[in-house]
Each structure stands twice: as structure tokens, then as C-alpha cells.
C-alpha positions as YAML, in Angstrom:
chain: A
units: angstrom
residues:
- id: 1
  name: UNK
  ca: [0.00, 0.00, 0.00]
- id: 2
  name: UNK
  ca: [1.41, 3.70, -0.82]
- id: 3
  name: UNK
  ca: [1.62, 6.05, 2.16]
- id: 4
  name: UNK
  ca: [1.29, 9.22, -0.11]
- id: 5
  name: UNK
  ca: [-0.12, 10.03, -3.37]
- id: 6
  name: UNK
  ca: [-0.39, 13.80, -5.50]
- id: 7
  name: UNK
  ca: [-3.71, 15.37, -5.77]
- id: 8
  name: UNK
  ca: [-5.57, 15.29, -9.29]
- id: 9
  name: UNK
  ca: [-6.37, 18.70, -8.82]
- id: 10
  name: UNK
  ca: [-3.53, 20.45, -6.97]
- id: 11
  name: UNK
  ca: [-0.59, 17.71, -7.28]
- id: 12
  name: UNK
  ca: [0.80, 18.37, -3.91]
- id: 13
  name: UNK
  ca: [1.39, 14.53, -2.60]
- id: 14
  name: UNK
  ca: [-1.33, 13.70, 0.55]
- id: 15
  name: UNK
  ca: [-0.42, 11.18, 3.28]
- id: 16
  name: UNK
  ca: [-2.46, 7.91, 4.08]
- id: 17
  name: UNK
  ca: [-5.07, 8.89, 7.11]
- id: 18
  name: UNK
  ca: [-6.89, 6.00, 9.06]
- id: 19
  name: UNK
  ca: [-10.25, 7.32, 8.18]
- id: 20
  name: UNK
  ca: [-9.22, 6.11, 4.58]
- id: 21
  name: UNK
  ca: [-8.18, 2.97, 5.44]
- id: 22
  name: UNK
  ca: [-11.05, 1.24, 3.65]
- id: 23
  name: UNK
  ca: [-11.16, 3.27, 0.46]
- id: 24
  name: UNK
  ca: [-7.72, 4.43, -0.08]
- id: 25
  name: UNK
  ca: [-7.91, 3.48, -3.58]
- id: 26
  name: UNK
  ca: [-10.50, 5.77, -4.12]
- id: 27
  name: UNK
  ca: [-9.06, 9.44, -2.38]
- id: 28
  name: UNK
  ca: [-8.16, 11.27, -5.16]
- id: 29
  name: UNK
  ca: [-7.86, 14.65, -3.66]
- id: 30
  name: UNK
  ca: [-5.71, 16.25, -0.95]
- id: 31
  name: UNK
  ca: [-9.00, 18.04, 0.48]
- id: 32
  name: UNK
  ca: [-12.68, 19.25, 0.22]
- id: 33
  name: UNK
  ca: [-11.21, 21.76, -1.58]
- id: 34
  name: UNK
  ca: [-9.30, 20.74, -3.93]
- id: 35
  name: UNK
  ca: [-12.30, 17.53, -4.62]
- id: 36
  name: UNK
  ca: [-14.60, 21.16, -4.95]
- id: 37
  name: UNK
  ca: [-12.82, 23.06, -7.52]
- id: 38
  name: UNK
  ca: [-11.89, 19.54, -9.50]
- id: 39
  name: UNK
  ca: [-15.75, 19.62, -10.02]
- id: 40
  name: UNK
  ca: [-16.52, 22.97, -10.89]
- id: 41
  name: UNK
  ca: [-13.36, 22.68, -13.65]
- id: 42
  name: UNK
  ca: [-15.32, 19.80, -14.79]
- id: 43
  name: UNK
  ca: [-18.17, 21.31, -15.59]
- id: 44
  name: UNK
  ca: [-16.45, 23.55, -17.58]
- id: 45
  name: UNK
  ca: [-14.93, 20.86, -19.25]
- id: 46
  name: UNK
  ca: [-18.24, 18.96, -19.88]
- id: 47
  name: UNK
  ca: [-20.07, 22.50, -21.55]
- id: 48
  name: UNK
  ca: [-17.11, 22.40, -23.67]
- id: 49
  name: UNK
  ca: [-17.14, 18.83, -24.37]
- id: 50
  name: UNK
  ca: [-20.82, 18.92, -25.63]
- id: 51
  name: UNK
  ca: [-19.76, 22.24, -27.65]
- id: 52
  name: UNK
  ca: [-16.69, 20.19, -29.97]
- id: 53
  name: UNK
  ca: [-18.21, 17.15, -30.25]
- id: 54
  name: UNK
  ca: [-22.23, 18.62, -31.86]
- id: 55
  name: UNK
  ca: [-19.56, 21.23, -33.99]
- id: 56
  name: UNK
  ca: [-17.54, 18.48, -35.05]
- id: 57
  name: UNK
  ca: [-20.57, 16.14, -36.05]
- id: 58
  name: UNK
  ca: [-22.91, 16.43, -39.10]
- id: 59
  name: UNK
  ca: [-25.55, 19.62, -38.25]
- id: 60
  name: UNK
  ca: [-28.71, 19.66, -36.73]
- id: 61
  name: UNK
  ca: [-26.91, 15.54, -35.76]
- id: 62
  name: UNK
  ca: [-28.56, 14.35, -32.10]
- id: 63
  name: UNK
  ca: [-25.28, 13.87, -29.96]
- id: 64
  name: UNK
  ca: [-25.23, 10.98, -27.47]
- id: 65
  name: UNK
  ca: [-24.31, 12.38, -23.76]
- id: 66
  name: UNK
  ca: [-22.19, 9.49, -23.12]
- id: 67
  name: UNK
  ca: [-19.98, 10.60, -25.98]
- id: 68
  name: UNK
  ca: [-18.95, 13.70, -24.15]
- id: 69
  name: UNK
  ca: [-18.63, 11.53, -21.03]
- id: 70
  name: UNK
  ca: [-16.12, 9.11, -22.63]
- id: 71
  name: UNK
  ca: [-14.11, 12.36, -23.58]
- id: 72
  name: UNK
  ca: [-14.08, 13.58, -19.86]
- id: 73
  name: UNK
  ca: [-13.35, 10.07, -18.54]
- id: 74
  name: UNK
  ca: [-11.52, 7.80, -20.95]
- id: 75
  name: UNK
  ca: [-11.27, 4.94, -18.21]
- id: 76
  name: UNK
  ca: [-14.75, 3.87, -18.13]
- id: 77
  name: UNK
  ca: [-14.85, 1.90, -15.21]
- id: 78
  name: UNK
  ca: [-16.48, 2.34, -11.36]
- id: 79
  name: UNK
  ca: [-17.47, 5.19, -10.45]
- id: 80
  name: UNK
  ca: [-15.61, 7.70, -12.49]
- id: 81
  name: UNK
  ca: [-17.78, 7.34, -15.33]
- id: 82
  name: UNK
  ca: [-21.17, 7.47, -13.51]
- id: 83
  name: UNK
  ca: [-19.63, 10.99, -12.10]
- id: 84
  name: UNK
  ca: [-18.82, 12.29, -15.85]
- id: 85
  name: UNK
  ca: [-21.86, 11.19, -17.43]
- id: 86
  name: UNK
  ca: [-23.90, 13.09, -14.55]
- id: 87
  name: UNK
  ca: [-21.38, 16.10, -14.92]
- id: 88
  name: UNK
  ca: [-22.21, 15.97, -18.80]
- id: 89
  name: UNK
  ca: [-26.31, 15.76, -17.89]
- id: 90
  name: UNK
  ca: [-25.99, 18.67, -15.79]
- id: 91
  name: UNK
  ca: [-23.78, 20.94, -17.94]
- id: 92
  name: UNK
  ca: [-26.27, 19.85, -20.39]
- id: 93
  name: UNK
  ca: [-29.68, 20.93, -18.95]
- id: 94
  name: UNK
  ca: [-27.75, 24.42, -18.13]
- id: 95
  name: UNK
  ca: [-27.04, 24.90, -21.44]
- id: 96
  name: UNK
  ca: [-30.76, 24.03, -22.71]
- id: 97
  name: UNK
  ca: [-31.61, 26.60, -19.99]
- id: 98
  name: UNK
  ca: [-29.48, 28.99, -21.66]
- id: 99
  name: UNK
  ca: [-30.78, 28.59, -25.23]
- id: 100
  name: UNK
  ca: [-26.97, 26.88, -26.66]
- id: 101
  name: UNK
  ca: [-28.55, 23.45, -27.11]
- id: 102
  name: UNK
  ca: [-31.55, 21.26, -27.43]
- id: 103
  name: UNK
  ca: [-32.55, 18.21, -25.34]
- id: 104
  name: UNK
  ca: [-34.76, 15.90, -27.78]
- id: 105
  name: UNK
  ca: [-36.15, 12.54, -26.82]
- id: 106
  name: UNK
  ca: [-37.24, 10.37, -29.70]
- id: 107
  name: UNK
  ca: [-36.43, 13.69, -31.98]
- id: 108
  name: UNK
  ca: [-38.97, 15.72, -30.14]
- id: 109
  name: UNK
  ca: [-37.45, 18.58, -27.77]
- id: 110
  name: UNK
  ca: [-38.31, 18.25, -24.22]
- id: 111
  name: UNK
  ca: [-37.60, 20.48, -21.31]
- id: 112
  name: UNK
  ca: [-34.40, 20.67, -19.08]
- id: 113
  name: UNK
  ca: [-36.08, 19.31, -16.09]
- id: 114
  name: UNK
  ca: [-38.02, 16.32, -17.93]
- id: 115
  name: UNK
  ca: [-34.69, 14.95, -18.57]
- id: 116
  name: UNK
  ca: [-35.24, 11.07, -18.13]
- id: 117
  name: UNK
  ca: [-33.88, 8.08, -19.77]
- id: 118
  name: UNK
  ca: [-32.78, 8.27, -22.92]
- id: 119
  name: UNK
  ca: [-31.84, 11.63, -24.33]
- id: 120
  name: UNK
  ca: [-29.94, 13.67, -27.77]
- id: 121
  name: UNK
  ca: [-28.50, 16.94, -27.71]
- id: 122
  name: UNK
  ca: [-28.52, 19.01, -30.67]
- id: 123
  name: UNK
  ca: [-27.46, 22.54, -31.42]
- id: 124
  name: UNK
  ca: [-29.99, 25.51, -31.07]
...
């Protein structure tokens, strides 16, 4: 087992603590902080993610979500890809909110907050 490991988001190197003695594996960041402003960078990341990936596509083409989710988290295993594909969902309904995209189920458009099940994005 590794006493110390860097930070995703700040890459200062944290010590092992007791309370993580069952899910050192998982600790990724050095503190609340750091695990705080790793998610708001995501978010960023996840608008932007949606953005290349409709531009870069055929227009008015639906865009799966887990497409942009796969770009945010290339290893697609545990619990790091249920946390990008919600970060792409959310970026996603702020987006619709803000007129950039559309949120279609079965090619009709649907509303931000009736987001359920299957879902396309598409540019405004």
C-alpha cells in the first residue's frame, strides 16, 4: 500500500489517514477543496465537451451524452464514469436553460427538467 499520493487537482502529494483505510484506492484529492474546484473545472470541461463534439458532427446531428462523457473520462470503469456522465447531464440541462442546445427525446425537444432516460442533444 502507498503512504502518499499527488492530488488530481492540486498535485501536492497527501499522506495515508486511518479514516481512509477502507477506500484508499479511491481518495483522489488532498482536500474538500481541492475535490470542490476539480468539479466545478469539470463542468467547464463537460459544456465544452458537448460544444466540440455537436460542432464536429454532421448539423442539426442528435449527440449521445455518453460521448462527451467518454471524452471527460476515458477509463470507463467504477465510479468515475457514472460521475462524468452526470457532470455531462448537468452541464447539459444548463445549457438548454441557456438557449446553446436542445434536449430531444425520440427527436422531439423536451424540457431541461423532464430529462429522463434516454436523451440527444442538438445545437440551437
Amino acid at each position: 500500500m502507498k503512504l502518499s499520493k499527488p492530488c488530481l487537482h492540486c498535485g501536492l502529494s497527501f499522506s495515508w489517514r486511518k479514516k481512509w483505510e477502507d477506500c484508499w484506492d479511491e481518495v483522489k484529492y488532498c482536500s474538500e477543496r481541492c475535490r470542490r474546484a476539480s468539479k466545478a473545472r469539470m463542468a467547464g470541461q463537460a459544456e465544452q465537451a458537448i460544444l466540440d463534439l455537436l460542432k464536429q458532427g454532421n448539423p442539426g446531428a442528435p449527440l449521445n451524452p455518453d460521448e462527451a462523457a467518454r471524452q471527460l473520462e476515458p477509463d470507463q470503469s467504477g465510479r468515475n464514469w457514472q460521475h462524468a456522465v452526470w457532470e455531462v447531464m448537468n452541464a447539459a440541462r444548463r445549457m438548454a436553460l441557456e438557449d446553446k442546445i436542445v434536449i430531444t427525446r425520440k427527436g422531439k425537444p423536451i424540457h431541461p427538467d423532464e430529462v429522463r432516460g434516454v436523451v440527444r442533444l442538438r445545437l440551437k
